[in-house]
C-alpha positions as CSV (number, residue, x, y, z in Angstrom):
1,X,28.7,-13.5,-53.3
2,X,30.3,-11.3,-51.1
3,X,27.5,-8.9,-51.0
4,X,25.2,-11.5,-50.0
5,X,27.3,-12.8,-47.3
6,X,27.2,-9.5,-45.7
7,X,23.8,-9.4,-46.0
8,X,23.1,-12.4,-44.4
9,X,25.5,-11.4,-41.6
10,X,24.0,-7.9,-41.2
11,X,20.4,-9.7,-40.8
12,X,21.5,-12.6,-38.3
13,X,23.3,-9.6,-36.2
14,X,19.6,-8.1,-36.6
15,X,17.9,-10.6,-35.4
16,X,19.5,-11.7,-32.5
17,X,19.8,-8.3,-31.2
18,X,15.9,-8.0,-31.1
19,X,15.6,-11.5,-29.8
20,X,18.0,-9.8,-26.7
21,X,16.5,-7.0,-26.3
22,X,12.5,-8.8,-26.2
23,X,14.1,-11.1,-23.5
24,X,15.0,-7.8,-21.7
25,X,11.7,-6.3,-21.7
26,X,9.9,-9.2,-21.0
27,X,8.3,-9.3,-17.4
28,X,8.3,-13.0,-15.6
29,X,6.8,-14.0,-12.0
30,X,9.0,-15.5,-9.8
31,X,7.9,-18.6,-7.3
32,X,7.8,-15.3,-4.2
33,X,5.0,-14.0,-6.5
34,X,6.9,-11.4,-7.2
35,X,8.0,-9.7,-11.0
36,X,11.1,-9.8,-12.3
37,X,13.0,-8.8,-16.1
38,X,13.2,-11.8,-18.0
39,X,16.5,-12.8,-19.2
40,X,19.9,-14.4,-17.5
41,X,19.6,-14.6,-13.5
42,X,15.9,-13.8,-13.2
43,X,14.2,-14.6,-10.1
44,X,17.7,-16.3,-9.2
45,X,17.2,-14.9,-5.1
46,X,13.8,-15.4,-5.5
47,X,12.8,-19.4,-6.1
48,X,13.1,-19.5,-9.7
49,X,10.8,-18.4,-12.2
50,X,7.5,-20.0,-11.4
51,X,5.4,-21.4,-14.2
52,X,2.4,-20.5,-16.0
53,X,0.1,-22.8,-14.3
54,X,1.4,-21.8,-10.8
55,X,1.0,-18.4,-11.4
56,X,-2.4,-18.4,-12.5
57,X,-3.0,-21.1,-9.4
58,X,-1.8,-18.0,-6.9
59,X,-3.7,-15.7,-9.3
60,X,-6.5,-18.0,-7.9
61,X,-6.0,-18.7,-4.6
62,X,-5.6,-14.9,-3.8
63,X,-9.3,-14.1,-5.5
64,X,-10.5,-17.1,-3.4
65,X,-8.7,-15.2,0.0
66,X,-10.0,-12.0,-1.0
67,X,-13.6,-13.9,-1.1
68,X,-13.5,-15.3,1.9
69,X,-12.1,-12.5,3.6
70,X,-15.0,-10.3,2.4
71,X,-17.5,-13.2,3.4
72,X,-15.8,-13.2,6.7
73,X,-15.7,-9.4,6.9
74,X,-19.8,-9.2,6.3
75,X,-20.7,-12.2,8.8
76,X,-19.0,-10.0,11.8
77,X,-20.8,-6.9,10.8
78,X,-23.8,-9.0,10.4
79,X,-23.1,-10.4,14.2
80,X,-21.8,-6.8,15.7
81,X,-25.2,-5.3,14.8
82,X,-27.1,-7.8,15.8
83,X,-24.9,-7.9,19.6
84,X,-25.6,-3.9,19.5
85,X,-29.4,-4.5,18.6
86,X,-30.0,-7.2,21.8
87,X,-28.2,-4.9,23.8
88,X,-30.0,-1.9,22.7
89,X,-33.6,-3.8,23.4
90,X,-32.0,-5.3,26.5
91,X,-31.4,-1.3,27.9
92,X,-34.9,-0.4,26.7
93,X,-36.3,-3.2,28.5
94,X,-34.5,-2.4,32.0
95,X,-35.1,1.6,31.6
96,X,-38.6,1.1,31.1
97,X,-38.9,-1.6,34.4
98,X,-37.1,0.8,35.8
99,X,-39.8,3.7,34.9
100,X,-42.4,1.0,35.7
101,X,-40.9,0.1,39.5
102,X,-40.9,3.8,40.1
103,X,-44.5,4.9,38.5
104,X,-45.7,1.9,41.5
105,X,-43.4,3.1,44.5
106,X,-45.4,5.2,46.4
107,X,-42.6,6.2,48.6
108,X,-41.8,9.7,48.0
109,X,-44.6,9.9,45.7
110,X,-46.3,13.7,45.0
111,X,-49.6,12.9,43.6
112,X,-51.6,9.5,42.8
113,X,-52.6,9.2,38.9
114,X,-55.8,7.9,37.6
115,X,-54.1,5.0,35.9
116,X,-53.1,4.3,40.2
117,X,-49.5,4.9,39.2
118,X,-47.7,7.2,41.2
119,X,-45.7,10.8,40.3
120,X,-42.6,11.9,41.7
121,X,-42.4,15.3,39.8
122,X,-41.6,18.1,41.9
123,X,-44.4,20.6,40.6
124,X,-47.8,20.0,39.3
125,X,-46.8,20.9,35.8
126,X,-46.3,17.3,34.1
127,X,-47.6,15.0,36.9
128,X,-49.2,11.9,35.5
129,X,-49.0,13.1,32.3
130,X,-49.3,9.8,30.3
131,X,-51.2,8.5,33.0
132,X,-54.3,10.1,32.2
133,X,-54.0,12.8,34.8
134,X,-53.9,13.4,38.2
135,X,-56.2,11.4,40.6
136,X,-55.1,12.7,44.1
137,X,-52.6,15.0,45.0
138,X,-50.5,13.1,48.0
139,X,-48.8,16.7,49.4
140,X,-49.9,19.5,50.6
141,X,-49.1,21.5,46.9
């Protein structure tokens, strides 16, 4: 009988020190979000330990942020490219009415091209080329 009882002792003092020890390494999420050792005093500066369904409500919520922020992330880009691409076309535009204002200036103008544009190049090399060619030279060179 005496055996026995000491069995039975030597197993309940078993037991409970594997129950203590699980509790130990046992990881629980505090109300913060953040992790904490289970046992005595957990999460005790942090809220308490929050429950399943709140954690996996955060868990949630964050993926949900994440998703939006990406959303949010892509629409900008989207917009930013499109604001570079009108500006782009908008610079295009002007440097070519530029070109164009300056092709019908004669004022300055070295030679007269067939398309009745006018050149301002300084030697004969390249005038009205584009424009089909020189129609009348408009100085003495």
């Amino acid at each position: 009988m005496s055996k026995l009882r000491a069995l039975l002792t030597i197993a309940g003092l078993l037991m409970l020190a594997s129950g203590t020890v699980s509790a130990q390494a046992l990881k629980v999420t505090c109300k913060d979000g953040t992790k904490s050792a289970g046992g005595q005093g957990a999460c005790s500066s942090h809220g308490g330990i929050a429950s399943k369904a709140t954690v996996k409500a955060d868990a949630k919520m964050a993926k949900t942020d994440a998703m939006a922020d990406a959303k949010m992330a892509k629409t900008a880009l989207k917009s930013d490219a499109k604001s570079a691409s009108t500006a782009l076309k908008a610079d295009s535009k002007a440097a070519k009415s530029m070109t164009k204002s300056a092709d019908q200036d004669a004022k300055g103008a070295t030679a007269m091209c067939k398309d009745n544009t006018y050149s301002h190049a300084k030697s004969a090399q390249g005038m009205c080329s584009g424009h089909g060619g020189v129609a009348k030279l408009l100085t003495g060179k």
